[in-house]
DSSP file (Angstrom, degrees, kcal/mol; ACC not computed):
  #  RESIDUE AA STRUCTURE BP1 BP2  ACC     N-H-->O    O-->H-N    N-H-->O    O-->H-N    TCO  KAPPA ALPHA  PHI   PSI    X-CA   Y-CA   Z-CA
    1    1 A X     >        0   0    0      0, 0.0     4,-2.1     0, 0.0     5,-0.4   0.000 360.0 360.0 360.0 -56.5   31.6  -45.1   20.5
    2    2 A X  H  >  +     0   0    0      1,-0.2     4,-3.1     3,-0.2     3,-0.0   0.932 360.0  51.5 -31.6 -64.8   28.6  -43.6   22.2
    3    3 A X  H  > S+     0   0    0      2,-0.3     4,-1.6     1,-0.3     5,-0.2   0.833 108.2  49.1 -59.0 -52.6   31.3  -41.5   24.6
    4    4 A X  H  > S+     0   0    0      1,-0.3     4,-2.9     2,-0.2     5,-0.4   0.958 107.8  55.5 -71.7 -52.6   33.3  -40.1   21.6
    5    5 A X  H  X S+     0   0    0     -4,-2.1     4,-1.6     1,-0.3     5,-0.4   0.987 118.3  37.7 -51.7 -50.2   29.7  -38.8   19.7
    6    6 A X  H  X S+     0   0    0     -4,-3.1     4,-1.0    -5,-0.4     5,-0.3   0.804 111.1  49.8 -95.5  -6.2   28.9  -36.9   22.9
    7    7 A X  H  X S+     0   0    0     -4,-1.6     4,-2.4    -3,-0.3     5,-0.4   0.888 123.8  42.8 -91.4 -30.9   32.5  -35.4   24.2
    8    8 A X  H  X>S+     0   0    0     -4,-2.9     4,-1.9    -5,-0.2     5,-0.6   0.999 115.3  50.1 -83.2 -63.4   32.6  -34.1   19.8
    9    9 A X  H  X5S+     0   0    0     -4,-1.6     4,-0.9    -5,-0.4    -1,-0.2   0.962 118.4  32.1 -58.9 -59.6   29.0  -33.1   20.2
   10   10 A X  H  X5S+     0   0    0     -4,-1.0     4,-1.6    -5,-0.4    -1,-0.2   0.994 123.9  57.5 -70.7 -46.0   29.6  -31.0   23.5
   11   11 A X  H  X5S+     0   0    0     -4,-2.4     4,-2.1    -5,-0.3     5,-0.3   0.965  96.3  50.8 -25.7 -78.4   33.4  -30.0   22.0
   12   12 A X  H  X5S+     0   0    0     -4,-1.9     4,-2.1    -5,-0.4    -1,-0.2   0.882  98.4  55.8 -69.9 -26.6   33.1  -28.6   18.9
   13   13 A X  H  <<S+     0   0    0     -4,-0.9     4,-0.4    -5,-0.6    -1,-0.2   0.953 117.4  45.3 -80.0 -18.1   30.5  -25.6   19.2
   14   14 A X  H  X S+     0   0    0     -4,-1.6     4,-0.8    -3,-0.2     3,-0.3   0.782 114.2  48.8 -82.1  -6.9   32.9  -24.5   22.0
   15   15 A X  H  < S+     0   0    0     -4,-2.1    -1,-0.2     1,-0.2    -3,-0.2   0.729 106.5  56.2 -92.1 -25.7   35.9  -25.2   19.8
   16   16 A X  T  < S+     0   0    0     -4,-2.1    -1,-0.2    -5,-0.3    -2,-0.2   0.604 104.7  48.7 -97.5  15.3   34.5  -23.4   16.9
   17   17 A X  T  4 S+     0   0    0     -4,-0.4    -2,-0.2    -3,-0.3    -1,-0.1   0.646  93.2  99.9 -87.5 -39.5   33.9  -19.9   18.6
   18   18 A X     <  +     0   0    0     -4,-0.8     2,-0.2     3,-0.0    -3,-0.0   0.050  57.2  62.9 -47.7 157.2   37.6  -19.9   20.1
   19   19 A X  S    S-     0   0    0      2,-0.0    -3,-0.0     0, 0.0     0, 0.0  -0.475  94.3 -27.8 123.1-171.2   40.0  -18.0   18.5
   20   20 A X        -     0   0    0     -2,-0.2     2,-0.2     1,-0.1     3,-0.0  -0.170  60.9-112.4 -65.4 157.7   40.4  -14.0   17.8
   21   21 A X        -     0   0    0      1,-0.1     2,-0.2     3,-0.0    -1,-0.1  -0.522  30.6-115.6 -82.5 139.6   37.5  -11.7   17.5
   22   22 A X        -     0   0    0     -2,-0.2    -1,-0.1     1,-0.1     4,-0.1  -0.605  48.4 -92.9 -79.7 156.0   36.9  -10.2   14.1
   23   23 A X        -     0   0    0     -2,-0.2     3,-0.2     2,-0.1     2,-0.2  -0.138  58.4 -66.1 -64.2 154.2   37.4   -6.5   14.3
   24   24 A X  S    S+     0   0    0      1,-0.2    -1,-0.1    -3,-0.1     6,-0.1  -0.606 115.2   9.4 -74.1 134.8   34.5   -4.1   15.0
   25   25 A X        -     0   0    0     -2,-0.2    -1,-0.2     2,-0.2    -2,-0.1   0.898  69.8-145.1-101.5 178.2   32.5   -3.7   13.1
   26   26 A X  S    S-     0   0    0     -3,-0.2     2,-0.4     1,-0.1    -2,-0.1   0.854  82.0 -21.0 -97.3 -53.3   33.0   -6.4   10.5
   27   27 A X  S    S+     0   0    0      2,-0.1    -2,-0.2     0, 0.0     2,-0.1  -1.000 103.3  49.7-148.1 171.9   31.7   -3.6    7.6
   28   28 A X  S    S-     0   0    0     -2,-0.4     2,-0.0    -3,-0.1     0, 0.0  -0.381  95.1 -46.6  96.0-170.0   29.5   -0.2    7.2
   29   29 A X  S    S-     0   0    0      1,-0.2    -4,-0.1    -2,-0.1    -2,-0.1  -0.157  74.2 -77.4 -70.9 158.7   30.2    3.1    9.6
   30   30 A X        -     0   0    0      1,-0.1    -1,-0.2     4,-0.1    -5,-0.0  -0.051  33.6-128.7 -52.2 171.9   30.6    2.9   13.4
   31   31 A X  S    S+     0   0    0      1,-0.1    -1,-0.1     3,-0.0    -2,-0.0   0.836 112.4  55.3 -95.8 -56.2   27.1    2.5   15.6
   32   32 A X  S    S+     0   0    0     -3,-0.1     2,-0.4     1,-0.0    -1,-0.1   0.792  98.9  63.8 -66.3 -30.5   28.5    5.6   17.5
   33   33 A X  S    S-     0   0    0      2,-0.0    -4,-0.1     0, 0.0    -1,-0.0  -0.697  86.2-106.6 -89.2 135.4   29.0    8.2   14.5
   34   34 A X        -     0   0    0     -2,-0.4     2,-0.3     1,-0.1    -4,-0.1  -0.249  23.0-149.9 -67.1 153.5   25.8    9.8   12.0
   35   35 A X        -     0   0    0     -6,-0.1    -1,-0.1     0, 0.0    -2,-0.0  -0.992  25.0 -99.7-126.0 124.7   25.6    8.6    9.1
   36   36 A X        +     0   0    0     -2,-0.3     2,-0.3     1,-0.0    -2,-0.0   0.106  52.2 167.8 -20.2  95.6   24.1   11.3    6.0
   37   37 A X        -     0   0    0      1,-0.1     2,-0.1     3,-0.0     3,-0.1  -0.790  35.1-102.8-108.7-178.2   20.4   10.4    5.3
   38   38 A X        -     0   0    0     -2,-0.3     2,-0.4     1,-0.1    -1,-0.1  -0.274  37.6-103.5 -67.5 161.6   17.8   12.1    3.5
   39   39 A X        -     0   0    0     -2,-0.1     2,-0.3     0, 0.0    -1,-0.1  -0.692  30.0-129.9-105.1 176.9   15.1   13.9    5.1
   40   40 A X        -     0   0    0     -2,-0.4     2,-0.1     1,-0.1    -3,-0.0  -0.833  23.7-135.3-131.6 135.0   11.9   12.0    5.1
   41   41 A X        -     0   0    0     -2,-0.3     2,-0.5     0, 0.0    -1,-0.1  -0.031  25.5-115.1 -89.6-175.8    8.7   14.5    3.5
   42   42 A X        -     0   0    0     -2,-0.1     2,-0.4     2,-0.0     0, 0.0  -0.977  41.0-178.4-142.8 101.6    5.6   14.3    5.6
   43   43 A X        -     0   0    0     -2,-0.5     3,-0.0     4,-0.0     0, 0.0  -0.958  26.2-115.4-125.5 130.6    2.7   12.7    3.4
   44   44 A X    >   -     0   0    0     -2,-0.4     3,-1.3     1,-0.2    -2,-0.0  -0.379  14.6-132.3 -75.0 161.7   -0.9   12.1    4.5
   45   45 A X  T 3  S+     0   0    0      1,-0.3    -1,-0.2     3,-0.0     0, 0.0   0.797 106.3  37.0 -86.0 -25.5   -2.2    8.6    4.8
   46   46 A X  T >  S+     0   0    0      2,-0.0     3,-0.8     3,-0.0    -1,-0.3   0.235  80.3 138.9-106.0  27.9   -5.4    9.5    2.8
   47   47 A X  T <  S+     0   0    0     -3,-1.3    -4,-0.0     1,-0.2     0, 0.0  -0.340  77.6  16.2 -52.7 117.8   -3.9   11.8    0.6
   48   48 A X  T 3  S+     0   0    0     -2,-0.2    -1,-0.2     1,-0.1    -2,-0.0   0.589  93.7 131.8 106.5   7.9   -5.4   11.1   -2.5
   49   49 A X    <   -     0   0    0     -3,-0.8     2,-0.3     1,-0.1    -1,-0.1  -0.135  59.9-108.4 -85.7-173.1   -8.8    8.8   -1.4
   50   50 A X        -     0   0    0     -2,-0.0     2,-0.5     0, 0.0    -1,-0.1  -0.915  28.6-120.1-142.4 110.8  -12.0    9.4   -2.5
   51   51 A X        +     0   0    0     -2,-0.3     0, 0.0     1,-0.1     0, 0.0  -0.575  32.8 179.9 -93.0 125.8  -14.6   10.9    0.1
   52   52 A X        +     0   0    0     -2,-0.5     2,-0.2     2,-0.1    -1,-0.1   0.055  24.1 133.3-124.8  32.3  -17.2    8.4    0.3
   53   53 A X        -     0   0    0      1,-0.1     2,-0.1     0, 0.0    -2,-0.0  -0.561  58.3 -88.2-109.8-170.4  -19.9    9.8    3.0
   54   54 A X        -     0   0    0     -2,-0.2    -1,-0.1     1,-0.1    -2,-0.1  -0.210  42.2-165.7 -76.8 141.7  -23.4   10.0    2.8
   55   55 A X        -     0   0    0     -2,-0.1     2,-0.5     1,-0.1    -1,-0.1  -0.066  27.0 -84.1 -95.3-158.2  -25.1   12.8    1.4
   56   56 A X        -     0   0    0      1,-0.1     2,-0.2     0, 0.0    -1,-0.1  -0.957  48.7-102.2-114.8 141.3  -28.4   14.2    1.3
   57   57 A X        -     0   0    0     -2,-0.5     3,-0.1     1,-0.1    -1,-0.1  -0.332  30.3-129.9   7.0  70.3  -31.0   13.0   -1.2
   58   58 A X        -     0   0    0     -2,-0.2     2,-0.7     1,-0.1    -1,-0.1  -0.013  41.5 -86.1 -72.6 169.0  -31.8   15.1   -4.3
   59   59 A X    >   -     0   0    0      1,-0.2     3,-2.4     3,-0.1     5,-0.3  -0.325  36.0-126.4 -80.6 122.8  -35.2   15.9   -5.1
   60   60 A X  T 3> S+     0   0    0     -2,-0.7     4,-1.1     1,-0.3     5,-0.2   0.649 113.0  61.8 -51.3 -13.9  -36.7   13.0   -7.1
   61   61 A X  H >> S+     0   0    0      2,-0.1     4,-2.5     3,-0.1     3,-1.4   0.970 109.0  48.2 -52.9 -63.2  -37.9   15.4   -9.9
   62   62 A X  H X4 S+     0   0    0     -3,-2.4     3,-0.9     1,-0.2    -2,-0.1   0.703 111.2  48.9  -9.0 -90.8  -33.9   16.0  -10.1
   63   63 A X  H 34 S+     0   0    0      1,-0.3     4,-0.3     2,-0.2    -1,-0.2   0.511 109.2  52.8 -10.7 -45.2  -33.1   12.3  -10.1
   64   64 A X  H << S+     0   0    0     -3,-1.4    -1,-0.3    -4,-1.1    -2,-0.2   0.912 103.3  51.7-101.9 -20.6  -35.4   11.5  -12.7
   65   65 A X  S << S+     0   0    0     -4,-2.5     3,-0.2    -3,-0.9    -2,-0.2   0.569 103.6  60.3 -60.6  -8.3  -34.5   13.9  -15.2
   66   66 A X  S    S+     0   0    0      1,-0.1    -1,-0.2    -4,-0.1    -2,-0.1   0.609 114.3  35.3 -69.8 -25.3  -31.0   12.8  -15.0
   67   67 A X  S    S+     0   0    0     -4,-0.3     2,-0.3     2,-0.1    -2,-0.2   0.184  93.0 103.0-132.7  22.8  -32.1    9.3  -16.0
   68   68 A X  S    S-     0   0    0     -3,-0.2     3,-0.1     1,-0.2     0, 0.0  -0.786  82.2 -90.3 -87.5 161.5  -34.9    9.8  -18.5
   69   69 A X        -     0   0    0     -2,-0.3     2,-0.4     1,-0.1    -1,-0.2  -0.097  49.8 -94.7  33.7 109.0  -34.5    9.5  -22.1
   70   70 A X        -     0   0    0      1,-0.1     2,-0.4    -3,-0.1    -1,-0.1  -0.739  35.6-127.8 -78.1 129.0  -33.4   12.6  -24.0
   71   71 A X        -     0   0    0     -2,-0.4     3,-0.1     1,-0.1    -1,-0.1  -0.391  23.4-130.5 -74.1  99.3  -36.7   14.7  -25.7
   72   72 A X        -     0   0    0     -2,-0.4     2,-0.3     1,-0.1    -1,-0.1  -0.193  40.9 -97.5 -54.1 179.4  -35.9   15.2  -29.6
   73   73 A X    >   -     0   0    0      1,-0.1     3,-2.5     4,-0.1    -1,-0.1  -0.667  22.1-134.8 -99.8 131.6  -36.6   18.8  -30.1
   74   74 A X  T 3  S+     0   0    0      1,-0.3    -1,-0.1    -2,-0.3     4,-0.1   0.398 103.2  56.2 -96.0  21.7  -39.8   20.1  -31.4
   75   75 A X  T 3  S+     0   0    0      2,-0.1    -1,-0.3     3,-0.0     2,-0.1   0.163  93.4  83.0-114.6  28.8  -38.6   22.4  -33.6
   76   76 A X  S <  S-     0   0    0     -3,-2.5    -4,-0.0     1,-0.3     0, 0.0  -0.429 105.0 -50.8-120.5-161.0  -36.5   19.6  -35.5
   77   77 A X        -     0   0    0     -2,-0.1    -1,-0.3     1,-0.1     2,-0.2  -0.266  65.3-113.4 -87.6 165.1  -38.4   17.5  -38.1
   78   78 A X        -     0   0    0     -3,-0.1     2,-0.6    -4,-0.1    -1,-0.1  -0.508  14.8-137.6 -66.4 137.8  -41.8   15.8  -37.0
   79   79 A X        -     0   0    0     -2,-0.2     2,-0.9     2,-0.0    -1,-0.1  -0.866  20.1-129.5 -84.6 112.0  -42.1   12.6  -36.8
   80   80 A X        +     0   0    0     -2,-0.6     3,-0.3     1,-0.1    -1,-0.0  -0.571  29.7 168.0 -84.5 122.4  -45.6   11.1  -38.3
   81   81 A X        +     0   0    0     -2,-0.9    -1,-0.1     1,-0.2     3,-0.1  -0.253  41.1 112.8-108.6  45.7  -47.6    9.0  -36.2
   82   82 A X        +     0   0    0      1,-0.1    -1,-0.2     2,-0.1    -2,-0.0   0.648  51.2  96.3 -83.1 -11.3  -50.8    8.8  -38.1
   83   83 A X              0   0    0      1,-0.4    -1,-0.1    -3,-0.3    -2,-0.1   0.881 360.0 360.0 -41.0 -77.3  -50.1    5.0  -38.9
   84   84 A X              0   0    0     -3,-0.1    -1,-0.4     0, 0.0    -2,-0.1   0.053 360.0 360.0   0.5 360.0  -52.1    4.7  -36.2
């Protein structure tokens, strides 16, 4: 019983290649003839990024008018603060 499990074991993967070759190749174009593609564009790999180095400093008067409070206007009406 042993004998028969190992002569089928070594048997049959050589018994299931035998027979005729499938024809060449088996679907698509030949390897040896071009086949039409498209032409491939040329795109940069950081097309489109964000430039993120460091700059220089503005001058902190700058900085801090950016990020006060806006001043009402002293020609609009007065506010009285005599409460006080």
């Amino acid at each position: 019983m042993i004998i028969r499990g190992f002569v089928a074991a070594l048997l049959l993967p050589a018994l299931a290649g035998w027979g005729d070759e499938p024809p060449w190749p088996m679907k698509g174009p030949m390897p040896d003839r071009p086949v039409p593609v498209r032409e491939q564009s040329y795109a940069p790999v950081g097309a489109g990024t964000k430039n993120y180095e460091p700059v220089e400093p503005m001058p902190w008067g700058d900085a801090n008018r950016r990020v006060t409070p806006k001043q009402p206007d002293a020609k609009s009406k007065p506010m009285d603060h005599d409460a006080h």
